[in-house]
PDB file of N, CA, C and O in Angstrom:
ATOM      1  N   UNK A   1     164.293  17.199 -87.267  1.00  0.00           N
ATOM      2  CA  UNK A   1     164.469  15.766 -87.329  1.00  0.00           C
ATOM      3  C   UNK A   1     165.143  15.410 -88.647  1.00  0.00           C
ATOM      4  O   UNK A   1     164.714  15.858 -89.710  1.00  0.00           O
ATOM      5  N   UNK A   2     166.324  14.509 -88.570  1.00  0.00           N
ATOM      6  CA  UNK A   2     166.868  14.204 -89.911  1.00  0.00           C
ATOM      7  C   UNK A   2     165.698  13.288 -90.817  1.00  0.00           C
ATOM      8  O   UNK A   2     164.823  12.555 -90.357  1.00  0.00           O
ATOM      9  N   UNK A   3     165.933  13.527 -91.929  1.00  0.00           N
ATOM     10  CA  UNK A   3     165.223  12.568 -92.931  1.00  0.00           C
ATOM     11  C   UNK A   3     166.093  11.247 -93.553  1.00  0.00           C
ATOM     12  O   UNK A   3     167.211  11.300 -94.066  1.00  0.00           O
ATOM     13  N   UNK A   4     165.544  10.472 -93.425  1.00  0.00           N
ATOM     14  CA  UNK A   4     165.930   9.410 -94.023  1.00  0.00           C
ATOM     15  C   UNK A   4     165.803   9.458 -95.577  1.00  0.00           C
ATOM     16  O   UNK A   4     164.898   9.887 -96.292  1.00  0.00           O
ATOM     17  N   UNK A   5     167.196   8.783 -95.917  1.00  0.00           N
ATOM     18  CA  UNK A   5     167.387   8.563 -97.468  1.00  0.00           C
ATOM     19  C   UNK A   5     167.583   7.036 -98.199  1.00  0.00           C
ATOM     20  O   UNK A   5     167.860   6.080 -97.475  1.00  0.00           O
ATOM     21  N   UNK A   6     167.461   6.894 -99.330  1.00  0.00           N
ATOM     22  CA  UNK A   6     167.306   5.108 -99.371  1.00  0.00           C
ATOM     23  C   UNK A   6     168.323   5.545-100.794  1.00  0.00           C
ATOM     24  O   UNK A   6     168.196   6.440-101.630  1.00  0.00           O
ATOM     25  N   UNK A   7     169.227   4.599-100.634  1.00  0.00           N
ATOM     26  CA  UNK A   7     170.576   4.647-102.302  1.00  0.00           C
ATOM     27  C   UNK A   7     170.220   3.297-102.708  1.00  0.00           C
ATOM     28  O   UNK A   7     169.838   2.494-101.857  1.00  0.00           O
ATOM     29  N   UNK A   8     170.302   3.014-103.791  1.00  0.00           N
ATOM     30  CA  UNK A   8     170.540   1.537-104.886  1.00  0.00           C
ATOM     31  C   UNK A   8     172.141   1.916-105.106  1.00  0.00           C
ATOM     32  O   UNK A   8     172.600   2.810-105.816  1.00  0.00           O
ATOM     33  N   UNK A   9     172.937   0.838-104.172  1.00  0.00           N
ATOM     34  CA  UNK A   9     174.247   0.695-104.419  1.00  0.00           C
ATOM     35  C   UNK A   9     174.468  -0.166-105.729  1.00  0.00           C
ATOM     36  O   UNK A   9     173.660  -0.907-106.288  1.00  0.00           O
ATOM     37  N   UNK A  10     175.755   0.124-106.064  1.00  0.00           N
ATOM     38  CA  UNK A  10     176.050  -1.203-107.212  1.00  0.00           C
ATOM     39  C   UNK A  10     177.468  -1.597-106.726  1.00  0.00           C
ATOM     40  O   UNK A  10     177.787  -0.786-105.857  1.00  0.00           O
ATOM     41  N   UNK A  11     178.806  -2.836-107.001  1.00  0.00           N
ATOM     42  CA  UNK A  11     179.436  -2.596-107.041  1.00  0.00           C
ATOM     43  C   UNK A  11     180.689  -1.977-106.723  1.00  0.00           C
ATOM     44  O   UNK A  11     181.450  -2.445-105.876  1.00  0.00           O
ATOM     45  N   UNK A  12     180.912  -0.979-107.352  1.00  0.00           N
ATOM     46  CA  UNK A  12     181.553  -0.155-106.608  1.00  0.00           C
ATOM     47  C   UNK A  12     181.472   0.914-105.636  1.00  0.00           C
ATOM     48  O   UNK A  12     182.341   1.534-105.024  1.00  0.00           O
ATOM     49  N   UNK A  13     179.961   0.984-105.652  1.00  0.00           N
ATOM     50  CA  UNK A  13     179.486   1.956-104.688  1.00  0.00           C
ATOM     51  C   UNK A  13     179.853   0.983-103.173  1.00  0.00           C
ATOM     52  O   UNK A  13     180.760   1.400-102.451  1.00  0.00           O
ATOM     53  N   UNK A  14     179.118  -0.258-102.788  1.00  0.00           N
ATOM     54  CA  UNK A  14     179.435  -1.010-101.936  1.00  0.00           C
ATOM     55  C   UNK A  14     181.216  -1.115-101.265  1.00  0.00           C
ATOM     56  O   UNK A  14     181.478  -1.375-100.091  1.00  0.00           O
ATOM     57  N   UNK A  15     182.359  -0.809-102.478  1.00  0.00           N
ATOM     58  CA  UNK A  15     183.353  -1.318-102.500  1.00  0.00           C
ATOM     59  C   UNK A  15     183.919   0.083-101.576  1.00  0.00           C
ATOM     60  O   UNK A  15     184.617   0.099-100.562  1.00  0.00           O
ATOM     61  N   UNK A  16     183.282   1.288-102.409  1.00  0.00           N
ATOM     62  CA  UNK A  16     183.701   2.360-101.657  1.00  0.00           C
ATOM     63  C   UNK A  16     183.020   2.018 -99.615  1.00  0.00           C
ATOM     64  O   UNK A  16     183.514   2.103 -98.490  1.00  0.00           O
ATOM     65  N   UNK A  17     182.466   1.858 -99.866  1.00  0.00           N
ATOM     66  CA  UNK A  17     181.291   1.663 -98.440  1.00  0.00           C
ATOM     67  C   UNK A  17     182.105   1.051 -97.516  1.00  0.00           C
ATOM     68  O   UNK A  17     181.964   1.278 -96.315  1.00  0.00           O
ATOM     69  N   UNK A  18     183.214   0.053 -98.080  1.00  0.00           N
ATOM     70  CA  UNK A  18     184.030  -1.065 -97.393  1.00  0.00           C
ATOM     71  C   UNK A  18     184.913   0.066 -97.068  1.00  0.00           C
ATOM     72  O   UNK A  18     184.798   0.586 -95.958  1.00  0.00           O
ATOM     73  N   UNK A  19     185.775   0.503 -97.904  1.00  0.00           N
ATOM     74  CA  UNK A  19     186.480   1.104 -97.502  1.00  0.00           C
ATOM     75  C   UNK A  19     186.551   2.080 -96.153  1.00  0.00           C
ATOM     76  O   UNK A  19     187.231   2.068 -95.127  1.00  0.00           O
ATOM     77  N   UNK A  20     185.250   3.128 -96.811  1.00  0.00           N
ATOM     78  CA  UNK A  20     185.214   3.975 -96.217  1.00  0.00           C
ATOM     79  C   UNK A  20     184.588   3.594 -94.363  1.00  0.00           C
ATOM     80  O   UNK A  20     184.610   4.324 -93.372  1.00  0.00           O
ATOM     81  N   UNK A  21     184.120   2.263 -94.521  1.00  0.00           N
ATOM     82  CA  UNK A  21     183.606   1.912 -92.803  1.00  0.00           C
ATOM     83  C   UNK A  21     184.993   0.734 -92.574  1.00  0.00           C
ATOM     84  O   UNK A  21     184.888  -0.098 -91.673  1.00  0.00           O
ATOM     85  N   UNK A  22     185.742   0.749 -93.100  1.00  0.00           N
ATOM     86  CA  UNK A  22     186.624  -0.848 -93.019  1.00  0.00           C
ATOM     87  C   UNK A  22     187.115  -0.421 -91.263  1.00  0.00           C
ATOM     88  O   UNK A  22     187.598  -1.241 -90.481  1.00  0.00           O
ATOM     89  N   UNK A  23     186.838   1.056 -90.940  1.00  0.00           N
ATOM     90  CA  UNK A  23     187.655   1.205 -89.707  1.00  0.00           C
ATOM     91  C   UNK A  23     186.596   1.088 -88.270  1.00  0.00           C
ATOM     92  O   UNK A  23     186.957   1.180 -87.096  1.00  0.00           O
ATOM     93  N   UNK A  24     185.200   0.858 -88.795  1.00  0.00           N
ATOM     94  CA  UNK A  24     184.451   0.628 -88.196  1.00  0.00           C
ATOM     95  C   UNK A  24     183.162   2.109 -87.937  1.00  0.00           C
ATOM     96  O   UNK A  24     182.363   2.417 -87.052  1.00  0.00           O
ATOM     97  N   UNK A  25     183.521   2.596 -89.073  1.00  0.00           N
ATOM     98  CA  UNK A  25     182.734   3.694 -88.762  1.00  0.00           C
ATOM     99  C   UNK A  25     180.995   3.232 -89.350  1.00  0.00           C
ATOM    100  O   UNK A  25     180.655   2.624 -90.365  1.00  0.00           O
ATOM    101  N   UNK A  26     180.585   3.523 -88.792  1.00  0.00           N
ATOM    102  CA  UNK A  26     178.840   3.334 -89.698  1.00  0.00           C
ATOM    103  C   UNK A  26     178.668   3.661 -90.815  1.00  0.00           C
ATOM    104  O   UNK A  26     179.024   4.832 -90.938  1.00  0.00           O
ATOM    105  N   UNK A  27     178.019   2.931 -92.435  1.00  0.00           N
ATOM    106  CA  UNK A  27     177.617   3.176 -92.909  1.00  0.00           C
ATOM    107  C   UNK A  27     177.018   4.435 -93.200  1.00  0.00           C
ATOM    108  O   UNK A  27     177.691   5.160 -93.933  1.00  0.00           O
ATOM    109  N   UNK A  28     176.275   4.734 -92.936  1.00  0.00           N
ATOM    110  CA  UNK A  28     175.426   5.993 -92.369  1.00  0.00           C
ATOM    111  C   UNK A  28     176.334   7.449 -91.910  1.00  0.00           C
ATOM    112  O   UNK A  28     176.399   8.583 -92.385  1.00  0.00           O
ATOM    113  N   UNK A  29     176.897   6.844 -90.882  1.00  0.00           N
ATOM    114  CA  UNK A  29     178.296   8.177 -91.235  1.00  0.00           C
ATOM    115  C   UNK A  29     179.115   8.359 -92.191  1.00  0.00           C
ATOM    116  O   UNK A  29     179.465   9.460 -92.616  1.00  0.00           O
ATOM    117  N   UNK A  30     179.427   7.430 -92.536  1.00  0.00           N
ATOM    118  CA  UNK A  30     180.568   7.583 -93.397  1.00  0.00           C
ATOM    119  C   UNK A  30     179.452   8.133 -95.012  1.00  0.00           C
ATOM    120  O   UNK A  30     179.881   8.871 -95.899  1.00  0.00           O
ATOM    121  N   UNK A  31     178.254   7.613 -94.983  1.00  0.00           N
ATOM    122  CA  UNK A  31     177.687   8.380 -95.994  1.00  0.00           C
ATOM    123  C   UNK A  31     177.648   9.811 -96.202  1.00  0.00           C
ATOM    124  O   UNK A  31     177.963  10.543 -97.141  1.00  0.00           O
ATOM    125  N   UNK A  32     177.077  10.028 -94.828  1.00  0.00           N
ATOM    126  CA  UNK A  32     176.920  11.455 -94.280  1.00  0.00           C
ATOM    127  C   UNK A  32     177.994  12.356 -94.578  1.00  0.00           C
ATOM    128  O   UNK A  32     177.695  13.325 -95.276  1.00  0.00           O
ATOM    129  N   UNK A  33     179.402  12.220 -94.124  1.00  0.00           N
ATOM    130  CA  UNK A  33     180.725  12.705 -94.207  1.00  0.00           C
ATOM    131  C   UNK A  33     180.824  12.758 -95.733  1.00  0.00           C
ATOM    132  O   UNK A  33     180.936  13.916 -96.135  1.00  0.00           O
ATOM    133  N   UNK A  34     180.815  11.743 -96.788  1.00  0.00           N
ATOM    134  CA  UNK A  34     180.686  11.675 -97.927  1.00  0.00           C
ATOM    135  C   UNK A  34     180.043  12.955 -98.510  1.00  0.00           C
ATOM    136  O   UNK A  34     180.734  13.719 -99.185  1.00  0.00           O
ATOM    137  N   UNK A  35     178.967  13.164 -98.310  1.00  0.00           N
ATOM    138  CA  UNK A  35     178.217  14.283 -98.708  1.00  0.00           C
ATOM    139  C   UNK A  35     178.520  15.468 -98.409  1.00  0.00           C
ATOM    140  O   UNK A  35     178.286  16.327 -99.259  1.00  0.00           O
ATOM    141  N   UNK A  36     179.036  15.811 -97.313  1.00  0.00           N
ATOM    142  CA  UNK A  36     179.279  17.197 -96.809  1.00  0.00           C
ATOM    143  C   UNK A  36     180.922  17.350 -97.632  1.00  0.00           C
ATOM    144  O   UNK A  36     181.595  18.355 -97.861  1.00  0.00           O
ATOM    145  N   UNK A  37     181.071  16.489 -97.806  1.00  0.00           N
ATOM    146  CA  UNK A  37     183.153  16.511 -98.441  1.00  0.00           C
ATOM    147  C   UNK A  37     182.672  16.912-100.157  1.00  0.00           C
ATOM    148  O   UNK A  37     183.245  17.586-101.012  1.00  0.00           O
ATOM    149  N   UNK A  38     181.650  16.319-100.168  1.00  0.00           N
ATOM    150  CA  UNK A  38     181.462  15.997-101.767  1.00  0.00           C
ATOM    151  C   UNK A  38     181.233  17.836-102.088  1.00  0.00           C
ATOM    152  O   UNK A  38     181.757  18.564-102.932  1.00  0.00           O
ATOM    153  N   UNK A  39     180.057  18.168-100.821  1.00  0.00           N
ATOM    154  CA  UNK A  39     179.620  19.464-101.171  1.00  0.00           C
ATOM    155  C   UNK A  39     181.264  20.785-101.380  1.00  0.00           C
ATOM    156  O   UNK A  39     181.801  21.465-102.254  1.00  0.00           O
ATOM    157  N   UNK A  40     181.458  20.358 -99.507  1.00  0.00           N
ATOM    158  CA  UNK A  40     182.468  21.516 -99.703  1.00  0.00           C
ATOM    159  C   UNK A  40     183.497  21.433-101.150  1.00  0.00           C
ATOM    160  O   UNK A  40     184.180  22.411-101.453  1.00  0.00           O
ATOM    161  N   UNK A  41     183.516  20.227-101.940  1.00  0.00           N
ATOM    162  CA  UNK A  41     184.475  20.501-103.020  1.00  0.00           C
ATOM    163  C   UNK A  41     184.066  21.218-103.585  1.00  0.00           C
ATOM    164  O   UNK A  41     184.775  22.179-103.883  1.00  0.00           O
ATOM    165  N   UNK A  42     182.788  21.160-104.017  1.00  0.00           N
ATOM    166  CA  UNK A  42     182.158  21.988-105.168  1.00  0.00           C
ATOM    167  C   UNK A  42     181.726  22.954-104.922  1.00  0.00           C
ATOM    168  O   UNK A  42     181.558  23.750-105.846  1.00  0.00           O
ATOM    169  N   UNK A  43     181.280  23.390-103.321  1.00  0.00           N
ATOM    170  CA  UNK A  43     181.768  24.964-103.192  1.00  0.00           C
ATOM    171  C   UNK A  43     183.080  25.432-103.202  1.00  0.00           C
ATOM    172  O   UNK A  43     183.138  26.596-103.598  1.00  0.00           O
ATOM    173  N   UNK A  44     184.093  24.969-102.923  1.00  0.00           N
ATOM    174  CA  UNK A  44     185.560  25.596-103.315  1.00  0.00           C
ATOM    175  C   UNK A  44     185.588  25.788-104.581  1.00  0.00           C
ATOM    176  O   UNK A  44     185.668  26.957-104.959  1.00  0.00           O
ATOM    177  N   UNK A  45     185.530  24.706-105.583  1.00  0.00           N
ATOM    178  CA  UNK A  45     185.659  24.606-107.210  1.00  0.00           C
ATOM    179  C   UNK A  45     184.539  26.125-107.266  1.00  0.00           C
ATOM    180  O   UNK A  45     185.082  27.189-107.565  1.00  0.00           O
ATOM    181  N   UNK A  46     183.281  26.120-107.019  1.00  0.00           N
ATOM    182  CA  UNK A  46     182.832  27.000-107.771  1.00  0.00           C
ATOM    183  C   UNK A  46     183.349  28.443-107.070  1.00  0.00           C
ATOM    184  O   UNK A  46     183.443  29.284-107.965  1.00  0.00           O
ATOM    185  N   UNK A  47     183.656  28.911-105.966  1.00  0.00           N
ATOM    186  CA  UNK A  47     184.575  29.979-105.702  1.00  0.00           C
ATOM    187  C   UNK A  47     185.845  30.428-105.907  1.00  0.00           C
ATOM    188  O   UNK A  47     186.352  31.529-105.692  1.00  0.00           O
ATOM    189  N   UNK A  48     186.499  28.925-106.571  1.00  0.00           N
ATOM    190  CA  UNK A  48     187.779  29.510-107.146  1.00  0.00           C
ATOM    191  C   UNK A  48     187.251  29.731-109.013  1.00  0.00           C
ATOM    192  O   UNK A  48     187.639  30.577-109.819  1.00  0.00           O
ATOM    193  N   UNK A  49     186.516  28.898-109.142  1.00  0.00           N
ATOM    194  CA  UNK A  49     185.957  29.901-110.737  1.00  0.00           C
ATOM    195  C   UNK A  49     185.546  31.133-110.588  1.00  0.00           C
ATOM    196  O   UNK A  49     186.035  31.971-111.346  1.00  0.00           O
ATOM    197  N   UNK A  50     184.439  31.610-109.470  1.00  0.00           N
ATOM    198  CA  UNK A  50     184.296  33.017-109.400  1.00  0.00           C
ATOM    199  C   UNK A  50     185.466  33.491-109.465  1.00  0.00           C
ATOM    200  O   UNK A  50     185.814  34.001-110.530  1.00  0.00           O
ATOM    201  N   UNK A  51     186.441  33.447-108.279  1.00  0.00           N
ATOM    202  CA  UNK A  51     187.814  34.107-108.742  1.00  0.00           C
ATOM    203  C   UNK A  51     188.566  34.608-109.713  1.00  0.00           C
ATOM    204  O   UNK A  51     189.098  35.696-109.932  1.00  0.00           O
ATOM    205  N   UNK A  52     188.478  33.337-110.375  1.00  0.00           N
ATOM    206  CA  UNK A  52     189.101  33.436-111.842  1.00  0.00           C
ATOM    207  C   UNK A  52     188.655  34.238-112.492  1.00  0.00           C
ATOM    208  O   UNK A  52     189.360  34.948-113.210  1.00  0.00           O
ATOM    209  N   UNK A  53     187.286  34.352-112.414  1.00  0.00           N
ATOM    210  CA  UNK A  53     186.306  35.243-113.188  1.00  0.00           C
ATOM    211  C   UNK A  53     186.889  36.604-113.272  1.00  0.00           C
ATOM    212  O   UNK A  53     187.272  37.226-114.263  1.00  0.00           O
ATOM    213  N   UNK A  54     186.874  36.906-112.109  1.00  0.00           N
ATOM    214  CA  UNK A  54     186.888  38.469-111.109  1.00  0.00           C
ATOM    215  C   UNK A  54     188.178  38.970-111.640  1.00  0.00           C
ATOM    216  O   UNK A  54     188.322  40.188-111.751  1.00  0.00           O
ATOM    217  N   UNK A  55     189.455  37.885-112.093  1.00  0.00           N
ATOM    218  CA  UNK A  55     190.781  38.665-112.102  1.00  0.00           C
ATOM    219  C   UNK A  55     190.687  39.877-113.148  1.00  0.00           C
ATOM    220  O   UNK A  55     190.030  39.696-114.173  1.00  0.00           O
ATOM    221  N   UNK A  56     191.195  40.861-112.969  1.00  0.00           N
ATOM    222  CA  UNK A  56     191.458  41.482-114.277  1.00  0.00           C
ATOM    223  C   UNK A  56     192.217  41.230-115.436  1.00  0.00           C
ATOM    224  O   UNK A  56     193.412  40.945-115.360  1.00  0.00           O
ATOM    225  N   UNK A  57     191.690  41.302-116.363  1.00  0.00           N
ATOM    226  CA  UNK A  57     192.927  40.748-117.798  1.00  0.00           C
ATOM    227  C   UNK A  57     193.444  41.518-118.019  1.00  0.00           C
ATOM    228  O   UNK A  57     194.351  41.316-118.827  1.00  0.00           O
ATOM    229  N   UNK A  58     193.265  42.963-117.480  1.00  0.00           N
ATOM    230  CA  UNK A  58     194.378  43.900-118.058  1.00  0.00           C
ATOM    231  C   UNK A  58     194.329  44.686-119.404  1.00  0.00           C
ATOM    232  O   UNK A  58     193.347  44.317-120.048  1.00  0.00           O
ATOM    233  N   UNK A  59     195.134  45.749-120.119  1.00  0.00           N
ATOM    234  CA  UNK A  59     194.618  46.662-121.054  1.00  0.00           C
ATOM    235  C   UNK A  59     194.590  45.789-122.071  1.00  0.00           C
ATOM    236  O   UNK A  59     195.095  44.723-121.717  1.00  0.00           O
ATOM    237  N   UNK A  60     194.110  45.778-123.501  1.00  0.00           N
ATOM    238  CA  UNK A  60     194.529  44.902-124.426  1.00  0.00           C
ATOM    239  C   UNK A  60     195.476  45.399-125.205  1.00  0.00           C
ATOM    240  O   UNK A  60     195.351  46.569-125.564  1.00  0.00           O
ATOM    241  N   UNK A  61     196.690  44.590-125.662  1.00  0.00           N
ATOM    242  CA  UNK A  61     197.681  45.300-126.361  1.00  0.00           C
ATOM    243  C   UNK A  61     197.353  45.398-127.777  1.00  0.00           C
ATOM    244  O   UNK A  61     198.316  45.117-128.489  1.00  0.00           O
ATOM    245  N   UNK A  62     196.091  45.769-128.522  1.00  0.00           N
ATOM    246  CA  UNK A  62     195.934  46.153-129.950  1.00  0.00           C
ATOM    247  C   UNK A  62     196.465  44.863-130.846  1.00  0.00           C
ATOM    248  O   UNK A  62     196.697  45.244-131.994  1.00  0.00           O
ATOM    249  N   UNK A  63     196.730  43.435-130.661  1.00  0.00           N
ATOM    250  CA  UNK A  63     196.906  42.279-131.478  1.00  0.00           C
ATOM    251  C   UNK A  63     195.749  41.480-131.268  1.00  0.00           C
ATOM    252  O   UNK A  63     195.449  41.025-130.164  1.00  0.00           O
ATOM    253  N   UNK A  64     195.026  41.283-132.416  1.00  0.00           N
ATOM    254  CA  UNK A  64     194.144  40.628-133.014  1.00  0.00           C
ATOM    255  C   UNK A  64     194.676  38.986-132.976  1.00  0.00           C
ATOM    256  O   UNK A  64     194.981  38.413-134.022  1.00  0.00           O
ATOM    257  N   UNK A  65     194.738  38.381-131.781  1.00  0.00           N
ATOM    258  CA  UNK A  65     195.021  36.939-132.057  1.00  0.00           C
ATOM    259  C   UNK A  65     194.471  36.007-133.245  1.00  0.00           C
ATOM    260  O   UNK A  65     195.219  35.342-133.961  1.00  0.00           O
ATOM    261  N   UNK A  66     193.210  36.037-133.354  1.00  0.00           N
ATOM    262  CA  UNK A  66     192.573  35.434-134.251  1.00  0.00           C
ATOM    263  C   UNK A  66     192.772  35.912-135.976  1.00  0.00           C
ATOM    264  O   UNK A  66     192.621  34.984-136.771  1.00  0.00           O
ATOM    265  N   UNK A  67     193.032  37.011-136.449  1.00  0.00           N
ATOM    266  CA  UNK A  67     193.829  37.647-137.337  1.00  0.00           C
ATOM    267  C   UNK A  67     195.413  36.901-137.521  1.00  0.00           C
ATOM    268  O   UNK A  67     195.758  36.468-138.620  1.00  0.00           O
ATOM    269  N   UNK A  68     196.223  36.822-136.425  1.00  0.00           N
ATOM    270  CA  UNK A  68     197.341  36.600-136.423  1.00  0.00           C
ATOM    271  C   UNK A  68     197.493  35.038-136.754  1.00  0.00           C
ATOM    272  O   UNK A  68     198.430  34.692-137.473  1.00  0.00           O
ATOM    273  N   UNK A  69     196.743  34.242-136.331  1.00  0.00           N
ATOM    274  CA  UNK A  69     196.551  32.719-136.440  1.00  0.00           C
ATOM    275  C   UNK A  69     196.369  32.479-138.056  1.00  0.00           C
ATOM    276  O   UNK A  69     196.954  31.747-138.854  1.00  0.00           O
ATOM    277  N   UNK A  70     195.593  33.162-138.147  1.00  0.00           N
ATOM    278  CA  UNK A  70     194.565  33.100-139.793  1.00  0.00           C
ATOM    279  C   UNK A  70     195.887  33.768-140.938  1.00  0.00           C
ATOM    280  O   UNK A  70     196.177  33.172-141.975  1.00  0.00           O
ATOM    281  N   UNK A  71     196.286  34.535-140.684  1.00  0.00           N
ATOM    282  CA  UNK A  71     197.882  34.764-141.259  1.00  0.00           C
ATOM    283  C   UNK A  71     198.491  33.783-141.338  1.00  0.00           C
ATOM    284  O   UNK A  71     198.434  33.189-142.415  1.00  0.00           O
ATOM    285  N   UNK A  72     199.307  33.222-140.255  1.00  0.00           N
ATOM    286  CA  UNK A  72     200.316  32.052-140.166  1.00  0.00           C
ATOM    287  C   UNK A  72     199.527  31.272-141.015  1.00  0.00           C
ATOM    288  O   UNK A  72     199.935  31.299-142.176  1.00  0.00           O
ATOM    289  N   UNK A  73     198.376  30.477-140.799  1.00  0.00           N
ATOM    290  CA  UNK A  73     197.772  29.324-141.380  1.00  0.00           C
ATOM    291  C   UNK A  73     197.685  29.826-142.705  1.00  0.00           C
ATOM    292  O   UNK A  73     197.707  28.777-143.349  1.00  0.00           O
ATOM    293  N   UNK A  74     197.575  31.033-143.784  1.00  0.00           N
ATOM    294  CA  UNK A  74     197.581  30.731-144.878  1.00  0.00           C
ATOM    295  C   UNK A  74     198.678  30.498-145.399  1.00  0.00           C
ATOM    296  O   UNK A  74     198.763  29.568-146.202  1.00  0.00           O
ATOM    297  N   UNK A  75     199.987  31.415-145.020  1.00  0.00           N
ATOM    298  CA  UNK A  75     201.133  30.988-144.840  1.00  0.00           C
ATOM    299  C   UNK A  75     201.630  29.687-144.999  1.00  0.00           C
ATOM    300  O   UNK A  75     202.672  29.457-145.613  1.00  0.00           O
ATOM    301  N   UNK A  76     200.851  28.723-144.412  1.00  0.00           N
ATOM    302  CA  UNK A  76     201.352  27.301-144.459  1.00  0.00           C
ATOM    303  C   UNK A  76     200.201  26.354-145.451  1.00  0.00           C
ATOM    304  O   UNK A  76     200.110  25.127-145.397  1.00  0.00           O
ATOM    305  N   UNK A  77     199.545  27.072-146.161  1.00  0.00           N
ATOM    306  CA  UNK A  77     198.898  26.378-147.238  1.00  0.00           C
ATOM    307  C   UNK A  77     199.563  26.375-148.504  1.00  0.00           C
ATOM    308  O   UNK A  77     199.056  25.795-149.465  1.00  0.00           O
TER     309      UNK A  77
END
């Protein structure tokens, strides 16, 4: 059995609400749909960070970036 949920709109929450039923869809659906869209983003977002994670960076080529920065910058004192 679904459970019922209760929101304190404000504003723009309402304004979205217009929108999103202006075509006559229910409240209630269009909440519903809301949520499942909201989710799948943030499972994509967090599987394309795993991704990112996973790539390999590859061998390191022996340059000390942070060395090399700290050079230039005294350089320019």
């Amino acid at each position: 059995m679904a459970e019922t949920i209760t929101i304190r709109t404000d504003e723009s929450t309402e304004h979205a609400l217009d929108v999103l039923t202006y075509d006559g869809t229910s409240r209630s659906a269009a909440i519903r749909q809301a949520v499942l869209e909201a989710a799948a983003r943030r499972e994509r977002a967090a599987e394309m960070r795993r991704a990112v994670l996973r790539t390999p960076l590859g061998e390191p080529d022996g340059i000390n970036i942070a060395d090399e920065l700290s050079r230039s910058r005294e350089a320019e004192r």
